[in-house]
Chimera marker file (.cmm) of the C-alpha trace (Angstrom):
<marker_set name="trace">
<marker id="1" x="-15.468" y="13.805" z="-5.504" r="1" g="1" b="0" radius="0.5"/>
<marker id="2" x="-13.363" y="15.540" z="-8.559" r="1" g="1" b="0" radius="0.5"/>
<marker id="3" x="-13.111" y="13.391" z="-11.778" r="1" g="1" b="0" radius="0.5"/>
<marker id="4" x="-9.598" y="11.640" z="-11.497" r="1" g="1" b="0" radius="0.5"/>
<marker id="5" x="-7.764" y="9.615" z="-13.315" r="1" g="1" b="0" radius="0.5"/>
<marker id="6" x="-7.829" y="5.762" z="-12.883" r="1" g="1" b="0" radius="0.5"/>
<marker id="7" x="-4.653" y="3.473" z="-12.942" r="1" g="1" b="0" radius="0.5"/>
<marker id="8" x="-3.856" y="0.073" z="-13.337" r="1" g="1" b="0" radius="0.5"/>
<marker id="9" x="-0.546" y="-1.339" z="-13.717" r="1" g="1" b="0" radius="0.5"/>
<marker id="10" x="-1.345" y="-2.566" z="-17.254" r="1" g="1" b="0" radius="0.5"/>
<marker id="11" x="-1.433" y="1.219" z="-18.819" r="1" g="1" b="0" radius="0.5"/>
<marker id="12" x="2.330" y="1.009" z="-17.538" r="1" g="1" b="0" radius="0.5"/>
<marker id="13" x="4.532" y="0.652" z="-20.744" r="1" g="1" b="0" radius="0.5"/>
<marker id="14" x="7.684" y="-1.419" z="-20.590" r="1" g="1" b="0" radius="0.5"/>
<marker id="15" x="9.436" y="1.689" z="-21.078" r="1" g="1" b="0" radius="0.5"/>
<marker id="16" x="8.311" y="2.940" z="-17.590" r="1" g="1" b="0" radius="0.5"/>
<marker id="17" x="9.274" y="-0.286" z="-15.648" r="1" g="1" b="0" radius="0.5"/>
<marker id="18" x="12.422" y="-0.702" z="-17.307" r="1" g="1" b="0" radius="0.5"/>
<marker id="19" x="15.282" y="-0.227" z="-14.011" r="1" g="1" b="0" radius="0.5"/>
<marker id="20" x="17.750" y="2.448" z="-13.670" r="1" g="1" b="0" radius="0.5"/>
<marker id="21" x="19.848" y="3.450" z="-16.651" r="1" g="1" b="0" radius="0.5"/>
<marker id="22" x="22.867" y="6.170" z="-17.070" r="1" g="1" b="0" radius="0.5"/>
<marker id="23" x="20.230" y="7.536" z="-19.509" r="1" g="1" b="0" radius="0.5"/>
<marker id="24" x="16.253" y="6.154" z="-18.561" r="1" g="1" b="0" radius="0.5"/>
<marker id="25" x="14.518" y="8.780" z="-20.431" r="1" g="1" b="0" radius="0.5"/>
<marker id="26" x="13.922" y="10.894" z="-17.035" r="1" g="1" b="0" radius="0.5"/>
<marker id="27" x="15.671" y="14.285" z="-16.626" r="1" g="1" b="0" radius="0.5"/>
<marker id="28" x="17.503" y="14.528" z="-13.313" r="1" g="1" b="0" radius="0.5"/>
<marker id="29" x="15.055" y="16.230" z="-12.016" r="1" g="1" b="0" radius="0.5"/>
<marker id="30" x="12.339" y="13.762" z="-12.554" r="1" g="1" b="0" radius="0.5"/>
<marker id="31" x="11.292" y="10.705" z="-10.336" r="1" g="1" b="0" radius="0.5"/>
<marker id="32" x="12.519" y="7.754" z="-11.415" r="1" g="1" b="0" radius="0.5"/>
<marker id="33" x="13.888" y="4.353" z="-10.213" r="1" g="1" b="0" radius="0.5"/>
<marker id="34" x="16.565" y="4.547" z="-7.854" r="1" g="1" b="0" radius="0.5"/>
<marker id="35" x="16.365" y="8.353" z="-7.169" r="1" g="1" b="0" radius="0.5"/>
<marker id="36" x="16.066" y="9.370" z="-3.613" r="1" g="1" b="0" radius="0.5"/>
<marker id="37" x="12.328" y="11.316" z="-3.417" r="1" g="1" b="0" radius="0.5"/>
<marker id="38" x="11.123" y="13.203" z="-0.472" r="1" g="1" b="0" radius="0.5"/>
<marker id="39" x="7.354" y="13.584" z="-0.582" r="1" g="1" b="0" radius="0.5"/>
<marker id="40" x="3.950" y="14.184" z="0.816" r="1" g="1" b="0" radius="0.5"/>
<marker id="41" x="1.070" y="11.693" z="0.481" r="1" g="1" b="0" radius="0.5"/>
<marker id="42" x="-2.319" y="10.865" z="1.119" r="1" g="1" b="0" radius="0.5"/>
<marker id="43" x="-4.176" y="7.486" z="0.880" r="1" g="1" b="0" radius="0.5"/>
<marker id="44" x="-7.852" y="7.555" z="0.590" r="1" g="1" b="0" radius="0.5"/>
<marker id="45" x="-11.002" y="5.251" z="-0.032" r="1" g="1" b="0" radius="0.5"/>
<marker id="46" x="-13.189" y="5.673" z="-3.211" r="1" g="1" b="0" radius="0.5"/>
<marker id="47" x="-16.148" y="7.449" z="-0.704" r="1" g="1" b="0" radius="0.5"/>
<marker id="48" x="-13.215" y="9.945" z="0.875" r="1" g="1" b="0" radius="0.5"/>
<marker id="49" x="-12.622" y="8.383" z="3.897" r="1" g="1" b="0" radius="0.5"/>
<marker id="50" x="-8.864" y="8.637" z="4.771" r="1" g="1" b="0" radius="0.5"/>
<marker id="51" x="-6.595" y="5.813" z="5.229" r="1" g="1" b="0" radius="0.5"/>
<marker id="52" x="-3.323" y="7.495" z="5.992" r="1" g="1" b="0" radius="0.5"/>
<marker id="53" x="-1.585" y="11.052" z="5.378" r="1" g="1" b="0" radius="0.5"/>
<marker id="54" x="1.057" y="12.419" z="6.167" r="1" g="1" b="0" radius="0.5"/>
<marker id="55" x="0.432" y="16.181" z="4.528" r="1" g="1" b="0" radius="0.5"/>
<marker id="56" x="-0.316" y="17.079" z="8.541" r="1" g="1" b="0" radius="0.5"/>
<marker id="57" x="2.815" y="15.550" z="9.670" r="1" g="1" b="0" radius="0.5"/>
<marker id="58" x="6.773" y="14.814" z="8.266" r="1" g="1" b="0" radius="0.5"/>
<marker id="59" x="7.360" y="14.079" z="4.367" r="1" g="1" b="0" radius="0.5"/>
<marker id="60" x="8.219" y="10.442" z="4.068" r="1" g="1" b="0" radius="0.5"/>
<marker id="61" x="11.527" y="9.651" z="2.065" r="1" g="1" b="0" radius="0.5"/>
<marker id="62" x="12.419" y="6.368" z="0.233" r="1" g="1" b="0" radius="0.5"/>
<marker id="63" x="14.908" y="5.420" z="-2.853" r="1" g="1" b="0" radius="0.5"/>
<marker id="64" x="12.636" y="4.393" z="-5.752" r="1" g="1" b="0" radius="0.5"/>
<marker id="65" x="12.333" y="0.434" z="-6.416" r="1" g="1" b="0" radius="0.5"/>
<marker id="66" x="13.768" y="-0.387" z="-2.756" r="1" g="1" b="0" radius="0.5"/>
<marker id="67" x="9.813" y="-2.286" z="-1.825" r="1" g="1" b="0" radius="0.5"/>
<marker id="68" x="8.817" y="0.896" z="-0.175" r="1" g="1" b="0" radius="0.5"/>
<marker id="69" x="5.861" y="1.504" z="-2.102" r="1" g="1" b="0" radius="0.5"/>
<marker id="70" x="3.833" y="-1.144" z="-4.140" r="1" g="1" b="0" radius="0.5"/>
<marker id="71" x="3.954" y="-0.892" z="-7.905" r="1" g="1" b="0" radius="0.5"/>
<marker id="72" x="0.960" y="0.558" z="-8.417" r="1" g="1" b="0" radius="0.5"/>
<marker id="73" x="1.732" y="3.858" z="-5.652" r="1" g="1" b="0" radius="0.5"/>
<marker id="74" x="5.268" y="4.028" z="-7.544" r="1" g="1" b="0" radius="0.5"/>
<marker id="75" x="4.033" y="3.927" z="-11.213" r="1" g="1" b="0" radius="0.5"/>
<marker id="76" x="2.381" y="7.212" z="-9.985" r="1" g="1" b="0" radius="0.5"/>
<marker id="77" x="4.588" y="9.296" z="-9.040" r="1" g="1" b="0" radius="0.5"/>
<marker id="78" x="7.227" y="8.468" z="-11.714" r="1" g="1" b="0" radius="0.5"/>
<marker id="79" x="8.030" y="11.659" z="-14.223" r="1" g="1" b="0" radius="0.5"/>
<marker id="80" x="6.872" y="13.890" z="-11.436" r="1" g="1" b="0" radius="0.5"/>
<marker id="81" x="9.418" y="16.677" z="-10.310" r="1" g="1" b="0" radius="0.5"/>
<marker id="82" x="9.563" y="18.145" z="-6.943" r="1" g="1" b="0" radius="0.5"/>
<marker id="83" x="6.593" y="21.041" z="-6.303" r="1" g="1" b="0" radius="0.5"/>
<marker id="84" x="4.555" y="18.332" z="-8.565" r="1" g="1" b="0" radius="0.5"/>
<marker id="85" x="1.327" y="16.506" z="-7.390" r="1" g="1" b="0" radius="0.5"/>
<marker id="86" x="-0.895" y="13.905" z="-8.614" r="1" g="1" b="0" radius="0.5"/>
<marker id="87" x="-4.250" y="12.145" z="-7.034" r="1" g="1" b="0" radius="0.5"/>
<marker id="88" x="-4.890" y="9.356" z="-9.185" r="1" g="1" b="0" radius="0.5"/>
<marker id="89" x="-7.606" y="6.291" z="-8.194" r="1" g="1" b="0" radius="0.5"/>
<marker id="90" x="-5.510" y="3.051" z="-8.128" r="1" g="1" b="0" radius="0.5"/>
<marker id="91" x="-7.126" y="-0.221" z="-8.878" r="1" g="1" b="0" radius="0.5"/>
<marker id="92" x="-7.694" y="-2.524" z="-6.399" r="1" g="1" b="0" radius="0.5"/>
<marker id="93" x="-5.007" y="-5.477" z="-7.714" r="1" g="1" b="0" radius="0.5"/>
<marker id="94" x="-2.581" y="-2.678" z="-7.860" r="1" g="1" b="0" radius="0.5"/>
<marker id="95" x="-2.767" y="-1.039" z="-4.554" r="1" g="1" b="0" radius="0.5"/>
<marker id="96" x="-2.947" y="-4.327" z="-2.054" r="1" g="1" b="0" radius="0.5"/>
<marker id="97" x="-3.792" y="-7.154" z="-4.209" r="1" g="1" b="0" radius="0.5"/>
<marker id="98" x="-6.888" y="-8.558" z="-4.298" r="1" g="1" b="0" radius="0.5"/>
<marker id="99" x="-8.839" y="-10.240" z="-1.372" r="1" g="1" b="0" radius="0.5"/>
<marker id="100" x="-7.747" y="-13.577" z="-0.908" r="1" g="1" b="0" radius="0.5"/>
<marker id="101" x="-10.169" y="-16.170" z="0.549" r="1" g="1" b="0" radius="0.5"/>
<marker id="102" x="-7.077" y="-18.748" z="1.083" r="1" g="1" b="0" radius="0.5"/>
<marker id="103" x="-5.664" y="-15.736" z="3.474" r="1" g="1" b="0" radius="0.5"/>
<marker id="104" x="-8.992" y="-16.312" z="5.741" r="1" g="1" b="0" radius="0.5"/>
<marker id="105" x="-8.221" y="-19.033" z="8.130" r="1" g="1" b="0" radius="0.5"/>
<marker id="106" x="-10.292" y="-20.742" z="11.027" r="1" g="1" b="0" radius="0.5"/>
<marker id="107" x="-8.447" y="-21.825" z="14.090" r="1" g="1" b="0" radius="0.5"/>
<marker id="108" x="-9.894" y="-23.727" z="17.290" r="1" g="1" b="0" radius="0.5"/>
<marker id="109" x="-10.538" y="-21.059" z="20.335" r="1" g="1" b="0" radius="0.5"/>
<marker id="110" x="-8.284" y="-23.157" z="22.794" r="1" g="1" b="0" radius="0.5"/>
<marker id="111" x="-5.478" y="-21.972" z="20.394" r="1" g="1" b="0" radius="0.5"/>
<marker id="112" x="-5.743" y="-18.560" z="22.058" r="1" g="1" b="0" radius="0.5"/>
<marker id="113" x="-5.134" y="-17.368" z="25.518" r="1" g="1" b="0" radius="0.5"/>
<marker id="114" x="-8.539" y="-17.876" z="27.716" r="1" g="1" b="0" radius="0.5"/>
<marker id="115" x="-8.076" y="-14.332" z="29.187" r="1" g="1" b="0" radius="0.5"/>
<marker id="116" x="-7.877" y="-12.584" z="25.153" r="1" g="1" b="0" radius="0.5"/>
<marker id="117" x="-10.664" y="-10.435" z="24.978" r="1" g="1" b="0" radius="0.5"/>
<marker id="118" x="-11.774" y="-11.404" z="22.036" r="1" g="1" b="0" radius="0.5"/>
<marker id="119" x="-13.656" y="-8.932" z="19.333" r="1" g="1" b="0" radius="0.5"/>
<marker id="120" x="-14.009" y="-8.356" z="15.924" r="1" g="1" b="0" radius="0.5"/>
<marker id="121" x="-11.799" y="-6.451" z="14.423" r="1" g="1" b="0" radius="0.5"/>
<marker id="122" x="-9.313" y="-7.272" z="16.713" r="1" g="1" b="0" radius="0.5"/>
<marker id="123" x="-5.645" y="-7.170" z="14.978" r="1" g="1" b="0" radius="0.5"/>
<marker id="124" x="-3.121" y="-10.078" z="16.342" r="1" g="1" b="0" radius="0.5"/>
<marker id="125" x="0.288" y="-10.677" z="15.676" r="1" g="1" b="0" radius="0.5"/>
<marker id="126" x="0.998" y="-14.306" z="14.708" r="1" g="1" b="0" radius="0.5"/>
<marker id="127" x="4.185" y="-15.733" z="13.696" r="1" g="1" b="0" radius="0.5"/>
<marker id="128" x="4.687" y="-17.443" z="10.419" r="1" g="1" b="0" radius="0.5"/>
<marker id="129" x="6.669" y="-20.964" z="9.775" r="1" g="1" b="0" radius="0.5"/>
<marker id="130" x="9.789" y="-18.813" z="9.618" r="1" g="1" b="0" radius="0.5"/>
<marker id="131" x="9.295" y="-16.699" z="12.579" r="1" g="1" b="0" radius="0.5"/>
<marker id="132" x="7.715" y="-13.604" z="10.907" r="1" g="1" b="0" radius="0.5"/>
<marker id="133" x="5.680" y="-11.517" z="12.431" r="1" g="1" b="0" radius="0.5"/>
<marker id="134" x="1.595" y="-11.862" z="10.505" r="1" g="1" b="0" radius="0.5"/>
<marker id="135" x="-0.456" y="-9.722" z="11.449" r="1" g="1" b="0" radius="0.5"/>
<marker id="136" x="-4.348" y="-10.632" z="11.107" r="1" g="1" b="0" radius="0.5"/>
<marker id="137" x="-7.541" y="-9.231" z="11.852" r="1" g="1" b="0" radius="0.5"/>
<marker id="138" x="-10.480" y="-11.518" z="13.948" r="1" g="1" b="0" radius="0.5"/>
<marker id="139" x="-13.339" y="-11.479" z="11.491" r="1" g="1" b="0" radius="0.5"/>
<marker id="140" x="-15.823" y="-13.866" z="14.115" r="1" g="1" b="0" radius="0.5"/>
<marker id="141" x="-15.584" y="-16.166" z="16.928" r="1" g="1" b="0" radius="0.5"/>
<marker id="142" x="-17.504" y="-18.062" z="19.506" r="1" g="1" b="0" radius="0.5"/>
<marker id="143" x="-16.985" y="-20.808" z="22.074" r="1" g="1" b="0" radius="0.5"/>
<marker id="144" x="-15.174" y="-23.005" z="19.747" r="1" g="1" b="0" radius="0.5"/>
<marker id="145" x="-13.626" y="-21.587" z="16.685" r="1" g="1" b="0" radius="0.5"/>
<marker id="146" x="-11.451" y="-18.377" z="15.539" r="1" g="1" b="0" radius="0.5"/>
<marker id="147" x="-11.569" y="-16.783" z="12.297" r="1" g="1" b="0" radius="0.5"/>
<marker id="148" x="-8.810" y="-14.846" z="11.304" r="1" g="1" b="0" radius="0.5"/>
<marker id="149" x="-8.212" y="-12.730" z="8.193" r="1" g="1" b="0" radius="0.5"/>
<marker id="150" x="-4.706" y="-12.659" z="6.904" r="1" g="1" b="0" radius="0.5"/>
<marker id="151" x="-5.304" y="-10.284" z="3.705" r="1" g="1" b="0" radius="0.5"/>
<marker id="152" x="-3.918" y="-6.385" z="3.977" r="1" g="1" b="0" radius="0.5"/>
<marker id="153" x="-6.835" y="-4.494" z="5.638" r="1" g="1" b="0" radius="0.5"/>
<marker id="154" x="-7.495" y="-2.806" z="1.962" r="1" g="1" b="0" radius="0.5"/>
<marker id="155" x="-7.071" y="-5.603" z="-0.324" r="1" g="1" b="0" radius="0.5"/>
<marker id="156" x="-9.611" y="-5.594" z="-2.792" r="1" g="1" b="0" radius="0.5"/>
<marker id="157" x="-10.490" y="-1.994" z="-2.106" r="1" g="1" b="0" radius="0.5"/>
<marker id="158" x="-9.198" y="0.725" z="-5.339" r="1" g="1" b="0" radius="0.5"/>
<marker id="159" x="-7.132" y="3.776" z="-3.347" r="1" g="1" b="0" radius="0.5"/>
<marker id="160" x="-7.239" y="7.068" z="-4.079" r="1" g="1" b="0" radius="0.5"/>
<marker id="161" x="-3.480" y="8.351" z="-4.409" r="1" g="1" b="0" radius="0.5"/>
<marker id="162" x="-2.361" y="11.970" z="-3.598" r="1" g="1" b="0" radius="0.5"/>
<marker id="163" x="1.374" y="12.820" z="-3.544" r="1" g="1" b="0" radius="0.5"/>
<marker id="164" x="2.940" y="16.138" z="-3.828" r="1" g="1" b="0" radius="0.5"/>
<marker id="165" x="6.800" y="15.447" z="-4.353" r="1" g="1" b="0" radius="0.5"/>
<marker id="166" x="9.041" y="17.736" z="-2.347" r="1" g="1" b="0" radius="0.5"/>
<marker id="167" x="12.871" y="16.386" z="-3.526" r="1" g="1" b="0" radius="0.5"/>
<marker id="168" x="14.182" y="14.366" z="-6.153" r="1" g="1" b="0" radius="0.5"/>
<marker id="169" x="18.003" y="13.114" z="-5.588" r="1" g="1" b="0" radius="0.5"/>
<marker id="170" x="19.928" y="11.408" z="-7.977" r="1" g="1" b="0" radius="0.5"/>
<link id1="1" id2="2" r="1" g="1" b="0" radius="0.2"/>
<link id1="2" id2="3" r="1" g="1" b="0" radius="0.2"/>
<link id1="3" id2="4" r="1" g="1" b="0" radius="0.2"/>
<link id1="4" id2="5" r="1" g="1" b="0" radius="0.2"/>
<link id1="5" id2="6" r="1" g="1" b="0" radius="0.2"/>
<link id1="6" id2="7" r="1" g="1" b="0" radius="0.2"/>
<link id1="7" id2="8" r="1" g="1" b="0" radius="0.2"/>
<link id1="8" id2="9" r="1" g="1" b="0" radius="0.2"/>
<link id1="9" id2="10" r="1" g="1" b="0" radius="0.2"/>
<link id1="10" id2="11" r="1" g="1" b="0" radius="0.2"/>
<link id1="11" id2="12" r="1" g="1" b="0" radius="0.2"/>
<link id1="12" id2="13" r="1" g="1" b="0" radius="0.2"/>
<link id1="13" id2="14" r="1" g="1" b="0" radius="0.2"/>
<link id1="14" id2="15" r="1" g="1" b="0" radius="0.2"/>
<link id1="15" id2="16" r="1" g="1" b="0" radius="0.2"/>
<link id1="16" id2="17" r="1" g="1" b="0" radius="0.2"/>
<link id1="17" id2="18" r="1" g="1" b="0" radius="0.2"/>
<link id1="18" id2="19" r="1" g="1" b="0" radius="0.2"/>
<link id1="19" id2="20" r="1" g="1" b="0" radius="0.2"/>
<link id1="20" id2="21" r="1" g="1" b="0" radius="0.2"/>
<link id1="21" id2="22" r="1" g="1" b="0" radius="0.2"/>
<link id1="22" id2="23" r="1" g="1" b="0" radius="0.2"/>
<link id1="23" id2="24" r="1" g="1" b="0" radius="0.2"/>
<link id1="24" id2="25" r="1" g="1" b="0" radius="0.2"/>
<link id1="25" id2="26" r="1" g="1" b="0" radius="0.2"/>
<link id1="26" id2="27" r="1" g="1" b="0" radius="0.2"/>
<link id1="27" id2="28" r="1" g="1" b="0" radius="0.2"/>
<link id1="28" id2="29" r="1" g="1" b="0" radius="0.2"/>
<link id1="29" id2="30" r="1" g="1" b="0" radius="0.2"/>
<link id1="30" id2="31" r="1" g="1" b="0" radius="0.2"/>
<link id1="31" id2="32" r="1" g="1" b="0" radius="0.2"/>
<link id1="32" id2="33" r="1" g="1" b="0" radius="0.2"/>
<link id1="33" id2="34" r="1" g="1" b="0" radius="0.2"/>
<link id1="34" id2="35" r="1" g="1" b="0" radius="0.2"/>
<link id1="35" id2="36" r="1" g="1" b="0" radius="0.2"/>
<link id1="36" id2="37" r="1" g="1" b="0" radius="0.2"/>
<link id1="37" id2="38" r="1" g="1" b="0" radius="0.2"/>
<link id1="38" id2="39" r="1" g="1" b="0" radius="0.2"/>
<link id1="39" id2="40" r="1" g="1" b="0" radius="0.2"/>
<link id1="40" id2="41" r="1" g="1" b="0" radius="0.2"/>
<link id1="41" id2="42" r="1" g="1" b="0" radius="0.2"/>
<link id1="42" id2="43" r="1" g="1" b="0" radius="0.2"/>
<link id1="43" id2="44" r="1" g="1" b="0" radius="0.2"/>
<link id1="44" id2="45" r="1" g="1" b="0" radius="0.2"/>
<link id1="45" id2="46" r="1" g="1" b="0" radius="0.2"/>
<link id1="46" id2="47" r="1" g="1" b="0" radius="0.2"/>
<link id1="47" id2="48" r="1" g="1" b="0" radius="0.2"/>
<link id1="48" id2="49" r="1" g="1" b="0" radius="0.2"/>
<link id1="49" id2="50" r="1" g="1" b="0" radius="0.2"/>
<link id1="50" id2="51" r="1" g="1" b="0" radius="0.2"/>
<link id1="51" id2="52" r="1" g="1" b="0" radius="0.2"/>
<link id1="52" id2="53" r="1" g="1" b="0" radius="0.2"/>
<link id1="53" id2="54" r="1" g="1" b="0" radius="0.2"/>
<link id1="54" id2="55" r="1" g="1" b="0" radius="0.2"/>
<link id1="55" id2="56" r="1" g="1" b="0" radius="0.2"/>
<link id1="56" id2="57" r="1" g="1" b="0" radius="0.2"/>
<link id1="57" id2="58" r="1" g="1" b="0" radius="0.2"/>
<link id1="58" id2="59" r="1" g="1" b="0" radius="0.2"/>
<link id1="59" id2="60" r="1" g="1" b="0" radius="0.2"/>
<link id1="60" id2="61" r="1" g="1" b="0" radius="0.2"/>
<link id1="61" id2="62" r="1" g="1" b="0" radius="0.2"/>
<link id1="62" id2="63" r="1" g="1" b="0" radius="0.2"/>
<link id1="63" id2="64" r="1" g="1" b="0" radius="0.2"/>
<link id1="64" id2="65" r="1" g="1" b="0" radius="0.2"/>
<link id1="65" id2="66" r="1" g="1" b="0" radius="0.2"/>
<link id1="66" id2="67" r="1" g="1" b="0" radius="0.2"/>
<link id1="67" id2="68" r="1" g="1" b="0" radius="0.2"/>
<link id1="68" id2="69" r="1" g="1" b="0" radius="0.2"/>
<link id1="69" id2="70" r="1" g="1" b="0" radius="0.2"/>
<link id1="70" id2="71" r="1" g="1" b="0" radius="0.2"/>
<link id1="71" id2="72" r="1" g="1" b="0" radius="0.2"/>
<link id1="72" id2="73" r="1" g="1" b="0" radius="0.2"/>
<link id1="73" id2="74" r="1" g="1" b="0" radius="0.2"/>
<link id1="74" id2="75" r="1" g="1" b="0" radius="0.2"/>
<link id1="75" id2="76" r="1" g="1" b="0" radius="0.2"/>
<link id1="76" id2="77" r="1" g="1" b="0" radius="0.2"/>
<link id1="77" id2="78" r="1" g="1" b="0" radius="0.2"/>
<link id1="78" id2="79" r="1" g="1" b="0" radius="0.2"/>
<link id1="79" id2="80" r="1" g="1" b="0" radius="0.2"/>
<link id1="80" id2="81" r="1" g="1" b="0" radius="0.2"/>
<link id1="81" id2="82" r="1" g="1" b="0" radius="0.2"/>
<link id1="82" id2="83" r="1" g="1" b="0" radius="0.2"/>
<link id1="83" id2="84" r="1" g="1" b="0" radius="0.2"/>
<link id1="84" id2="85" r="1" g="1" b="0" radius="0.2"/>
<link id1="85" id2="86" r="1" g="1" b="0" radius="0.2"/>
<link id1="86" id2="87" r="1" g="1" b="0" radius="0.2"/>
<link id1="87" id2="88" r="1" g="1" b="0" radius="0.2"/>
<link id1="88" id2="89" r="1" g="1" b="0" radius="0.2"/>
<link id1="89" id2="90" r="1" g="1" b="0" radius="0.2"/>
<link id1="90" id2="91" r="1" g="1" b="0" radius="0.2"/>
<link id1="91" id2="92" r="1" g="1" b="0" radius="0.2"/>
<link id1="92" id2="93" r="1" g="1" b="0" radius="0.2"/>
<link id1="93" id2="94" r="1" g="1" b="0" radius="0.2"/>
<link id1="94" id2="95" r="1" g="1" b="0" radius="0.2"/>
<link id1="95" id2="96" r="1" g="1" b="0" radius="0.2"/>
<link id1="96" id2="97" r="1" g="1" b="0" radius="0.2"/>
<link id1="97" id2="98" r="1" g="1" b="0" radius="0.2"/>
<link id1="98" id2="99" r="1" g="1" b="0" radius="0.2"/>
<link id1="99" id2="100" r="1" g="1" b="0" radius="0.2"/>
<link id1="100" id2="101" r="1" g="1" b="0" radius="0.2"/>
<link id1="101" id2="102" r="1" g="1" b="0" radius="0.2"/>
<link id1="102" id2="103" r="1" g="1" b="0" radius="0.2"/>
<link id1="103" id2="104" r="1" g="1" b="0" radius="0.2"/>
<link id1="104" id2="105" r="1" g="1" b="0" radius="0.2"/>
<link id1="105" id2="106" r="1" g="1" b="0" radius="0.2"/>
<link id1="106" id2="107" r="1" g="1" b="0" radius="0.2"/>
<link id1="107" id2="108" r="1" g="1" b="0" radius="0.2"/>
<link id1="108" id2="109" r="1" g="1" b="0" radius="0.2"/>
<link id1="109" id2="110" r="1" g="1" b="0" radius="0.2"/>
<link id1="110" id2="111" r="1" g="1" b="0" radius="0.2"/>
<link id1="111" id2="112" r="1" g="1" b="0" radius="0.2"/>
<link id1="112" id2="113" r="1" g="1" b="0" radius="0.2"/>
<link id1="113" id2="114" r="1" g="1" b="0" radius="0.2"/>
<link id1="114" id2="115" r="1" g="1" b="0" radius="0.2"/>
<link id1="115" id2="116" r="1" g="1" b="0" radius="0.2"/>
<link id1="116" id2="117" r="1" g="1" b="0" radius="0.2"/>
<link id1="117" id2="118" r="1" g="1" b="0" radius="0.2"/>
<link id1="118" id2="119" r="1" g="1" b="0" radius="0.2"/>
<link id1="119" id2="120" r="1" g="1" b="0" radius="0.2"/>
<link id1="120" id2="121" r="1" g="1" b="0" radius="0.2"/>
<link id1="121" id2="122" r="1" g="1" b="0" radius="0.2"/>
<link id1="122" id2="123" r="1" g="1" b="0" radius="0.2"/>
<link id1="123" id2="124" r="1" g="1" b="0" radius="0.2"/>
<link id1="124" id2="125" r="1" g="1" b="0" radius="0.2"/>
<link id1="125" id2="126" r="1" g="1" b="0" radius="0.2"/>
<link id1="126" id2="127" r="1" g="1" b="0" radius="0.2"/>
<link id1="127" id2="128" r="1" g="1" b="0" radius="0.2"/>
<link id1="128" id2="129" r="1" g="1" b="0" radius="0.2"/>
<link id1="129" id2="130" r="1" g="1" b="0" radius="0.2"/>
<link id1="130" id2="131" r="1" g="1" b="0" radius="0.2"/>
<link id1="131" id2="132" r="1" g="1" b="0" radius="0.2"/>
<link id1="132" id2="133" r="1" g="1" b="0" radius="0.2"/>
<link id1="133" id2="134" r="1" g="1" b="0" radius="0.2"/>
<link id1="134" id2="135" r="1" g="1" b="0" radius="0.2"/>
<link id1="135" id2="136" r="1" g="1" b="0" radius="0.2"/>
<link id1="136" id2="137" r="1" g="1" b="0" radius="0.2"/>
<link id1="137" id2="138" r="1" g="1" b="0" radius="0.2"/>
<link id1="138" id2="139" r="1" g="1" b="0" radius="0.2"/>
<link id1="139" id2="140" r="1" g="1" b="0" radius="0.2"/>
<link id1="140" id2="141" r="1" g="1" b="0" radius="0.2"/>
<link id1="141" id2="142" r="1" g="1" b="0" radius="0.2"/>
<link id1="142" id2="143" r="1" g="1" b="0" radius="0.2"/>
<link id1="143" id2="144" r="1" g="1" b="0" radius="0.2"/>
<link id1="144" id2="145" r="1" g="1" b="0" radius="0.2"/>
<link id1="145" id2="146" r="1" g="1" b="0" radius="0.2"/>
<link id1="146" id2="147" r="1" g="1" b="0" radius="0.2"/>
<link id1="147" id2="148" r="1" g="1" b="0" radius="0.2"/>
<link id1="148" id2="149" r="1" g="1" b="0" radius="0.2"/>
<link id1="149" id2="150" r="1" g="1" b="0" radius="0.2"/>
<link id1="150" id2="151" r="1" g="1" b="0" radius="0.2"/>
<link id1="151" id2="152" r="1" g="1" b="0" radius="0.2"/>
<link id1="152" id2="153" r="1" g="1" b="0" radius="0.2"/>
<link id1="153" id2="154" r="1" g="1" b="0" radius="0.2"/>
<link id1="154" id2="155" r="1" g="1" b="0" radius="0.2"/>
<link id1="155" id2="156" r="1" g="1" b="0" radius="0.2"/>
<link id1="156" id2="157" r="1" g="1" b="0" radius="0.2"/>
<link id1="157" id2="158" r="1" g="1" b="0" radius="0.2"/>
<link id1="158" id2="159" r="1" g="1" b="0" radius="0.2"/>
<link id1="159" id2="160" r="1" g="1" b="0" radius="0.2"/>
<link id1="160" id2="161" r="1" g="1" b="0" radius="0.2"/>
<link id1="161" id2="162" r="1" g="1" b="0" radius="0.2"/>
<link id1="162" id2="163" r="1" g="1" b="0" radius="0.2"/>
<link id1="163" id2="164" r="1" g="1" b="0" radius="0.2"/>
<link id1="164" id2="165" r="1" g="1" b="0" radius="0.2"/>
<link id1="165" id2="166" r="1" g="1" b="0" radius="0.2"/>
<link id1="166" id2="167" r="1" g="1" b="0" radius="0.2"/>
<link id1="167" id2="168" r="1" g="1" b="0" radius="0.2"/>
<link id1="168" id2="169" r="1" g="1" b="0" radius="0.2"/>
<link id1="169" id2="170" r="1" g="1" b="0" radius="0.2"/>
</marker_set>
């Protein structure tokens, strides 16, 4: 794999996080926070396998600072100008947070429906005390107990980044 650069959201300045101004240091031109951007991207693991891309397919297109991307993703593309790419390795508390063992939970088998085929790996929609749709992931089971893990599939895991930026909008 090509030497890239590594990012964590602590090489971030203030001067980079700092929200939308009528003058934030950007040219119009430039991606920024609240610009519309247009772009191509590519999420990969550390030993090239690929997570998600969509190079093959439409660009994706999202106002900067709207939750879209995480921090860390954002950070990223931020003084790039449309035609620009970057591939930068993310670090794992910036791209989706670190595993969290308190995300791992353990529920009795009865709790499921008897005709669930159950395997690992297996990704289950649960709704939270508010009504929200969890997903999580069965990690192990037998007769009598269900474990279920609640983290993103790639917490803990550093991300390799690829965007190429096709439009910037004010």
């Amino acid at each position: 794999m090509p030497e890239m650069d590594r990012i964590s959201i602590t090489d971030i300045t203030d001067a980079d996080r700092k929200p939308a101004a009528q003058d934030d240091g950007y040219d119009a031109d430039q991606v920024s926070h609240g610009k519309e951007v247009t772009l191509h991207f590519q999420l990969s693991l550390t030993d090239g396998s690929v997570v998600d891309s969509n190079f093959e397919t439409a660009p994706a297109t999202f106002t900067v600072g709207d939750g879209n991307l995480p921090p860390g993703f954002e950070q990223v593309i931020y003084g790039l100008r449309a035609g620009e790419e970057s591939r930068v390795i993310i670090a794992k508390d910036d791209a989706f947070g670190p595993h969290n063992p308190d995300n791992v939970q353990v529920f009795p088998r009865y709790r499921f429906p008897a005709d669930l085929a159950m395997e690992e790996g297996l990704v289950i929609n649960f709704a939270d005390q508010v009504g929200n749709d969890q997903p999580g992931v069965i990690t192990a089971f037998d007769a009598g107990r269900v474990t279920v893990d609640f983290n993103h599939p790639l917490a803990g895991r550093e991300i390799v980044f690829h965007v190429k930026v096709i439009t910037v909008k004010s």
